[in-house]
N, C-alpha and C positions, 0 to 999 in steps of 0.2 A: 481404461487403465492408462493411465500417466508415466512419464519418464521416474518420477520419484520413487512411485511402484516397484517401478523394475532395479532402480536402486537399491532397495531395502531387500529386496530376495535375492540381490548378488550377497548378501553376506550372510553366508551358512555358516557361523557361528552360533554356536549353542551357548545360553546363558545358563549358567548352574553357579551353587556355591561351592565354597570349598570341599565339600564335602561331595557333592557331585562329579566331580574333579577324580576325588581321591576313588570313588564307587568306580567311576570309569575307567582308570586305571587297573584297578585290584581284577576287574573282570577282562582285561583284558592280559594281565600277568597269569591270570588262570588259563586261559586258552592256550597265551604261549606255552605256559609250561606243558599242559597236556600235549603242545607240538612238538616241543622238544625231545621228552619220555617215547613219544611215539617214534621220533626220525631216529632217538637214541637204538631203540628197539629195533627198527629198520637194517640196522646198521651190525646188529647180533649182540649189543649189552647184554641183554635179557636173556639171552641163549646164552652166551659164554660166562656173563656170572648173574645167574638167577638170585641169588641169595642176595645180592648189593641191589641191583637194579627192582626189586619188591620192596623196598624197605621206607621208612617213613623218612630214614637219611637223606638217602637220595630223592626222595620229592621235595624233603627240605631245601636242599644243595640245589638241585633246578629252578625252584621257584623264586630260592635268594638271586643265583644269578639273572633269572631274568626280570626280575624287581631292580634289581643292578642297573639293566638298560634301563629302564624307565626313571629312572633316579638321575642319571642324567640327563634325562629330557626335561626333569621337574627343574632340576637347577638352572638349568641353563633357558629357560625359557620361560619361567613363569613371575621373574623377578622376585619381587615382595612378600608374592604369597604363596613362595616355594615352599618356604619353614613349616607353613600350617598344613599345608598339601602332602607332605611328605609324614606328617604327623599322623592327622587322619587315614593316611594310605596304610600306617604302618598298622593301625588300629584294625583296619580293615582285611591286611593279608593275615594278622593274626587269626583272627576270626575266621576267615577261608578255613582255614588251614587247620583250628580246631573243628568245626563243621564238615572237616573231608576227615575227619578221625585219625588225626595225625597221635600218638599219646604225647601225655602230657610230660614226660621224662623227656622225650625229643624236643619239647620247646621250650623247658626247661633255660631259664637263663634267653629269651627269646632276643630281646630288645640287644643285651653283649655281644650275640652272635653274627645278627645281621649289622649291625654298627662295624664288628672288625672284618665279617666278609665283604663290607662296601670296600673300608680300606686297604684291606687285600685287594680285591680289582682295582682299584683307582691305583693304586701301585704300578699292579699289572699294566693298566693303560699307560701309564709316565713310563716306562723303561723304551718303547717305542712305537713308530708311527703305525707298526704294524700290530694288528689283531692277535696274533699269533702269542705271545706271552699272557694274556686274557683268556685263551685260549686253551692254553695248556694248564693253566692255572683251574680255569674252571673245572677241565675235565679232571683234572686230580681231585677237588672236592665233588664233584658227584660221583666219583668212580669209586671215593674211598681208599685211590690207590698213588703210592710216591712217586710211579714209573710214569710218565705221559706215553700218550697214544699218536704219535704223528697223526694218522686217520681221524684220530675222534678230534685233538687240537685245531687239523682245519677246520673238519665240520662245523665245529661251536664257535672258531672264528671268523666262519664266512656267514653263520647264522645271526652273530653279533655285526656284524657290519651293514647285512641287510636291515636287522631289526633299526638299529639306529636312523639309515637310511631312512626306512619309513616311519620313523618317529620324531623325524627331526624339528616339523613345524607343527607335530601336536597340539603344540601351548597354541599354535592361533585359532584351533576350532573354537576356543571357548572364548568366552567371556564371563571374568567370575563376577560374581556380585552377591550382595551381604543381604543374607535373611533380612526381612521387616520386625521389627520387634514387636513382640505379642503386646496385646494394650495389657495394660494393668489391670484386674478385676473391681468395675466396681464397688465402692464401700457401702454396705446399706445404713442410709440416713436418715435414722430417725429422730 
């Protein structure tokens, strides 16, 4: 084995297309979310308001927000082929989300909602350096509720500063690269 060898296996980059990209993200907004609902519950959502914390709303409101973080790692890291990335992605948490039996009254208008709850958070984010407006914001759409939570506002904003944290250099695992084009079907000539 050669130095060149050992060159090529320092770089754990994963090649995928775009769409690999968007697959890896979407399964990975699922997990978060399931951590989130859980740390939410942890915490006594689920016990103190059962009725909000079951409901396909509130998995909505989780999953937007933490598609939210990831939205930010796609823009800001992936240059040129953020636009398609984020396209695909969206395609794909739809799909999640029909497939986890969300009904279809709740995603209703699906694509208006997550568009104005991005710029509701990014709002959030621009008012200051801190988490904390992000924070409070989110917990009022998944609570359902006008009032914010100090408790649950850190929570979601120390959860978003982590997640960030380790999402920050995402965009360098990969390497995207463009499908091969299928050959054309031979013509039969006779």
């Amino acid at each position: 084995m050669g130095w060149s060898d050992l060159i090529r296996r320092q770089d754990a980059r994963v090649k995928t297309t775009v769409a690999g990209v968007a697959a890896s993200l979407a399964e990975a907004i699922v997990e978060s979310t399931n951590l989130l609902q859980t740390r939410l519950g942890d915490e006594g959502f689920a016990r103190t308001d059962p009725a909000r914390a079951d409901t396909d709303e509130c998995l909505l409101e989780c999953t937007m927000f933490e598609w939210f973080l990831r939205d930010i790692v796609v823009s800001a890291g992936f240059g040129s082929k953020a636009d398609a990335i984020r396209r695909a992605l969206a395609g794909r948490v739809l799909t999640d989300l029909q497939r986890s039996g969300l009904s279809a009254a709740c995603l209703d208008g699906f694509d208006r909602r997550y568009r104005e709850r991005f710029a509701e958070y990014a709002e959030a984010l621009d008012v200051s350096a801190s988490l904390q407006p992000l924070g409070a914001l989110a917990w009022r759409r998944i609570s359902g509720r006008d009032e914010p939570s100090e408790r649950m506002t850190m929570l979601i904003g120390i959860r978003a500063g982590a997640e960030l944290s380790g999402l920050r250099d995402v965009a360098r695992n990969y390497i995207i690269v463009a499908l091969p084009r299928s050959p054309l079907p031979m013509m039969d000539q006779r």
